[in-house]
N, C-alpha and C positions, 0 to 999 in steps of 0.2 A: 504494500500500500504506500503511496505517496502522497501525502496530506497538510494541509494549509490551516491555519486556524479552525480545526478540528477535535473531537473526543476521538480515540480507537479505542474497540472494544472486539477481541475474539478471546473465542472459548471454545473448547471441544475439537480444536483443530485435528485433522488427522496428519499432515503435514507439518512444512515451514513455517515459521512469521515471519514477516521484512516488514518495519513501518520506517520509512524516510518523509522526512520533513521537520513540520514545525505545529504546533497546535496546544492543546488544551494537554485534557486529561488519558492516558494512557493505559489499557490494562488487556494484561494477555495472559489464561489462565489455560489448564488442562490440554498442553498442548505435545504430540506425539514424537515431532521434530526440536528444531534449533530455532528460538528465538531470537531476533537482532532487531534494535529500535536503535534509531541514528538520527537525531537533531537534536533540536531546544525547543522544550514543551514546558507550558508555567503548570500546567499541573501535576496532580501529583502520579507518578508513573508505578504501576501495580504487574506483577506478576508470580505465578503459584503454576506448582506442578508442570514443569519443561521439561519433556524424559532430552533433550540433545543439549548441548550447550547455550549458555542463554549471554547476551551479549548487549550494551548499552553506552555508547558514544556519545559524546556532550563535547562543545568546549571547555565543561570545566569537569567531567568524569569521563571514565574508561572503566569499562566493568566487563568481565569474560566471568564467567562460569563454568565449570562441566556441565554439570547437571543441579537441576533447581528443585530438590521434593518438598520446599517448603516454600517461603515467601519472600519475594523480592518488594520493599516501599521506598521511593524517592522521594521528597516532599522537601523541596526550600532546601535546608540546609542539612537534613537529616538524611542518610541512608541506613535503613534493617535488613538486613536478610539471615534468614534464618533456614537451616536443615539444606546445606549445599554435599553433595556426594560431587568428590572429584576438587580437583584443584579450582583455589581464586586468584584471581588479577585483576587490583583495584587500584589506579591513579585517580587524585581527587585532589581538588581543593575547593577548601572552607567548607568542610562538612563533618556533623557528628556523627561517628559511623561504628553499628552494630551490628556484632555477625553472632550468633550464636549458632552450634552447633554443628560448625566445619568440617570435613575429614577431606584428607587432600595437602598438598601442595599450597601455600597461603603468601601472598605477598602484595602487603599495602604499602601506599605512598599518600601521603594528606599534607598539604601545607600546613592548614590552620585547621585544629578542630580536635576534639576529641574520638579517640579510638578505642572500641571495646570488646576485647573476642573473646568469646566462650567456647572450648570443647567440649563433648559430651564425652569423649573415649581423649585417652590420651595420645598426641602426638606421635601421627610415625613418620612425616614426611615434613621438611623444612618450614617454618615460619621467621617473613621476615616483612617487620613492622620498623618504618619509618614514619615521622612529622613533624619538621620545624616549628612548628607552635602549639603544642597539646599534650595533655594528658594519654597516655596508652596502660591500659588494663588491659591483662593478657590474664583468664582464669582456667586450670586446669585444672583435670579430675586428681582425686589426691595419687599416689604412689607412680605420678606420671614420672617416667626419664626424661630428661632434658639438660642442651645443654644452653645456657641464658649469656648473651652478650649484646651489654645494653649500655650507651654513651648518652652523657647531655652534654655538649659542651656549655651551655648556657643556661641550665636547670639543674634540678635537683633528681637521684634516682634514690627509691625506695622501695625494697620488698617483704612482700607475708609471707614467699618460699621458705618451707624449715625441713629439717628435714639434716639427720646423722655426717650426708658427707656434702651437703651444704656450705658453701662458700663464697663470701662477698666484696 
């Protein structure tokens, strides 16, 4: 679809999604294939259940997914997504951004904004969280392995990690 000051709305697709343009509000749920939505839309942009990878270009985001079995919300300043199977890639600025429930491959970039990620199993594949100006909460299941390397040059770092061979 290619769209002008517009709402898109598909559901149930058995296929692809492609929405190019520019418009309103945005929402693409229960879909078989790979979703990809590519402009600047002021509203708030919705998508659930994408068994192919689900993809989202902006001048001010870049969002790749694997797979989406939970729920993709963009709205102003805010991105959620929550229950991703498969690796993420998110370039962002100025946004608050929450992932809960990741497995995969993880790799953020945010200028300005708070970052908040939740696993539900612990960590088998790389995370790496960048932001020049925010807060990053990274929460893991307890007895997860990891190994944690974290810089501010211009802030402060603090961790609740405890744990016998713990070291900071």
């Amino acid at each position: 679809m290619e769209v002008r000051r517009a709402d898109v709305r598909a559901d149930n697709v058995a296929g692809n999604v492609e929405v190019r343009g520019s418009g309103d509000e945005i929402e693409v749920r229960n879909v078989k294939g790979e979703a990809s939505i590519d402009g600047e839309y002021s509203g708030p942009i919705r998508a659930g259940n994408v068994a192919g990878k689900i993809r989202f270009v902006s001048r001010r985001t870049n969002l790749t997914a694997e797979r989406l079995d939970g729920e993709l919300e963009l709205d102003r300043g805010d991105l959620n997504l929550t229950r991703v199977a498969g690796n993420v890639t998110l370039v962002a600025e100025d946004k608050d951004i929450h992932m809960d429930e990741v497995a995969g491959e993880v790799r953020i970039e945010n200028r300005t904004g708070m970052i908040r990620l939740r696993l539900a199993q612990p960590p088998r594949e790389p995370i790496e969280i960048t932001s020049r100006n925010g807060d990053i909460e990274l929460i893991l299941p307890a007895n997860s392995s990891f190994t944690l390397n974290a810089r501010a040059p211009e802030g402060n770092l603090s961790s609740d990690f405890t744990g016998p061979g713990l070291t900071l």
